[in-house]
N, C-alpha and C positions, 0 to 999 in steps of 0.2 A: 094560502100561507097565513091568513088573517085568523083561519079559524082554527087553523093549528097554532099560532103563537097565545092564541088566548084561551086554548085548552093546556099548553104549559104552562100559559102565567097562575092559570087554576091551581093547576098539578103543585106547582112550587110553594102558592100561598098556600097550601091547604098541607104540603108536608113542614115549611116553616111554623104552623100555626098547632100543628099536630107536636112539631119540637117544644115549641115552647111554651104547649100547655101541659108536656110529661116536663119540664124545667121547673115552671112555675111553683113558688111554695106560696100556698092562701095565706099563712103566717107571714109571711117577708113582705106578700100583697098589702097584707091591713096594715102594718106596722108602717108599711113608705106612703100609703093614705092616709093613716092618722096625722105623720109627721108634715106630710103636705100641709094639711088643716093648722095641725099648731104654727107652723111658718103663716098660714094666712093670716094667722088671729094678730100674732107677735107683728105682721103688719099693721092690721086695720088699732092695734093699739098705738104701735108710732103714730097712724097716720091722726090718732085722738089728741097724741103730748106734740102733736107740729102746731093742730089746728090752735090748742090751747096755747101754746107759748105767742101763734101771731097775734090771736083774740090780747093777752096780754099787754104786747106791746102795744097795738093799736091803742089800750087803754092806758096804757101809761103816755103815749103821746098826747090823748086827749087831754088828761090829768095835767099835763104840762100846759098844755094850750089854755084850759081852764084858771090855772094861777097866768098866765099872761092877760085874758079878757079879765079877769079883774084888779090886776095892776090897771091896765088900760082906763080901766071904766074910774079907778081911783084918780089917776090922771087926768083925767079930762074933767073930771069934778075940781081938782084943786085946779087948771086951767082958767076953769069957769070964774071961781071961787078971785081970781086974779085979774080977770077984766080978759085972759089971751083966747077970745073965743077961735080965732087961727089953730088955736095947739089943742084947745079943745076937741072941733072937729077931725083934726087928723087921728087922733087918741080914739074919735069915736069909729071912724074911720077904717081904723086897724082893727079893731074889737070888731067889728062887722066882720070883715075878711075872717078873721080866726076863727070866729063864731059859725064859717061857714065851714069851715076847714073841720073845726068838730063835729058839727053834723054829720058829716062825712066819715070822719072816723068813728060816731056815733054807727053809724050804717052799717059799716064795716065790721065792726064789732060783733053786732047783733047778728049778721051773717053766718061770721064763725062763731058765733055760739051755738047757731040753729044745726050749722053742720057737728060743729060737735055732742052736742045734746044726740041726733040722728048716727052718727059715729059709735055711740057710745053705748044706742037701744043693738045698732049691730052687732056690735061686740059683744054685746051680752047674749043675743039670741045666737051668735055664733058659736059662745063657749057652753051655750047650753047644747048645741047639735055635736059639739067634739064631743062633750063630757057620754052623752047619751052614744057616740060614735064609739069612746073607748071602752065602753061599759061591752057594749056589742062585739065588738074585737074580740075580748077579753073571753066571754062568751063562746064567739064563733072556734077561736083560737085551742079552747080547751072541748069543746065539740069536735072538732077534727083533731087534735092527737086524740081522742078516746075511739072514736073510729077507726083513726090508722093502725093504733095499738090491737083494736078489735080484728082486723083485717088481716092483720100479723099472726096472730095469734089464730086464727081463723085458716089462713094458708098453711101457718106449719100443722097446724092438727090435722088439716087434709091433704098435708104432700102437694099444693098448690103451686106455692108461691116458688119462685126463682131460684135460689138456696136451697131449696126444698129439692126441686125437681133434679138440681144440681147434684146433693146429695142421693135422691136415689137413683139414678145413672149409674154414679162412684157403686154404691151398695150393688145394684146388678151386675156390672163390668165386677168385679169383685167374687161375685157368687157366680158368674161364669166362667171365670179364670177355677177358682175352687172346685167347679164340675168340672174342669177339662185336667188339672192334676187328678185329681182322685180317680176318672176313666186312664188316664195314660200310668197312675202307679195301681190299677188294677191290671192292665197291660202287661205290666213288665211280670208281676207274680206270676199272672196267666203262661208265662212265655217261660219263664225260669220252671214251673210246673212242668212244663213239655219236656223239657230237655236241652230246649232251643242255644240256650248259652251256651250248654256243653258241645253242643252240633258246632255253633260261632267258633268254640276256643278249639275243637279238634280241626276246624279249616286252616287255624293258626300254625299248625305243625305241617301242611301243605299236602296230607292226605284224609281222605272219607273212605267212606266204605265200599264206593266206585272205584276208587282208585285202588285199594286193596284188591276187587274183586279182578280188575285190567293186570292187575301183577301177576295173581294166580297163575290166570288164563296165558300172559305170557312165561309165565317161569313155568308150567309142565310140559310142550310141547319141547322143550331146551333141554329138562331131565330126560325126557324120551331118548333125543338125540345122544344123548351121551351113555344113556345107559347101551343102546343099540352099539354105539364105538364099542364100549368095553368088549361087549360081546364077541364083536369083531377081531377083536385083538387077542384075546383069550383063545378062540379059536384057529386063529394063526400060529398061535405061541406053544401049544400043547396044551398041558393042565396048568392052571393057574395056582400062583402062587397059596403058598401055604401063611396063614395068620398068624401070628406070634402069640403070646398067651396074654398079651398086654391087650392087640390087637381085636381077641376073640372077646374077652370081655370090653 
């Protein structure tokens, strides 16, 4: 059973695969692959104006933090400047901490810069394999309608193709119907030449030449008989009657 379900699962892939490579148009094929590509690109671009907008802000936080270590760092001078080394130190204190915090955002920064810089060589080597992608399409696309046109053209000149063979089917059924009127109205000439109609329409009045000949053959036996009567009777009678002059002619 194993090696029969898996000579049908064959069977099946190979008539689904045979389906939907007479389905298949190479035109609609390139066309939903180029467009796959343009959605990748129209990606890896978002993913260029994401990286750049965080790189921004990062730097604008630093930019911030920046004017705060130097309020700080003024602060803790005019502290100084007052005898409050307590307020001093806290001012430096703080400037330390933030100072660590930019760094940080410094880091951060440079990060996404690097991934964008790298984002950005992608995107370009990307737009350069569409560009080179639809050039090819474009290409292939006008390669195959000149073939199919060729192929078309190619079948009807040789009675090949589908519509073709369609047509001459139609044309034969057609020219054989034609040979079989033209022998059956040579037929009927042939037959009206005979006589044969005129034979048909005298069976129509319910006698032939048979039947004529059956009549004869019973009606002289019957004049026999009656002429013998006469005779008989004449001879009983004496002489027979005399014919009038109407009678004689």
């Amino acid at each position: 059973m194993a090696g029969l379900g898996g000579r049908m699962s064959t069977v099946i892939k190979a008539k689904v695969s045979k389906l939907l490579d007479k389905a298949e148009d190479p035109a609609e094929t390139l066309e939903y692959g180029y467009q796959k590509q343009v959605e990748l690109l129209q990606n890896v671009k978002k993913g260029i104006a994401d990286v750049t907008t965080s790189k921004k802000r990062l730097q604008m936080q630093a930019a911030k933090l920046e004017q705060q270590v130097v309020k700080l760092d003024t602060q803790a001078r005019q502290a100084l400047a007052q005898g409050r080394d307590d307020l001093a130190r806290t001012a430096l204190e703080r400037k330390t901490v933030i100072q660590g915090e930019m760094q940080s955002l410094d880091q951060q920064a440079a990060e996404l810069a690097s991934q964008q810089e790298q984002l950005t060589i992608n995107e370009q080597k990307l737009r350069g394999k569409i560009e080179a992608f639809r050039t090819k399409k474009e290409v292939i696309k006008a390669q195959y309608s000149a073939a199919e046109a060729q192929v078309k053209i190619s079948e009807a000149a040789s009675g090949v193709g589908e519509e073709m063979a369609d047509l001459g089917l139609a044309i034969q059924r057609a020219e054989e119907k034609t040979e079989n009127m033209r022998a059956r109205a040579s037929a009927v000439e042939e037959l009206e030449a005979a006589g044969t109609f005129d034979d048909i329409t005298s069976l129509g009045s319910g006698q032939d030449d048979i039947d004529r000949e059956l009549a004869e053959l019973s009606a002289g036996p019957q004049v026999d008989d009656e002429l013998a009567k006469m005779k008989a009777e004449i001879g009983a009678g004496g002489s027979a009657p005399e014919l009038g002059e109407g009678e004689k002619a």
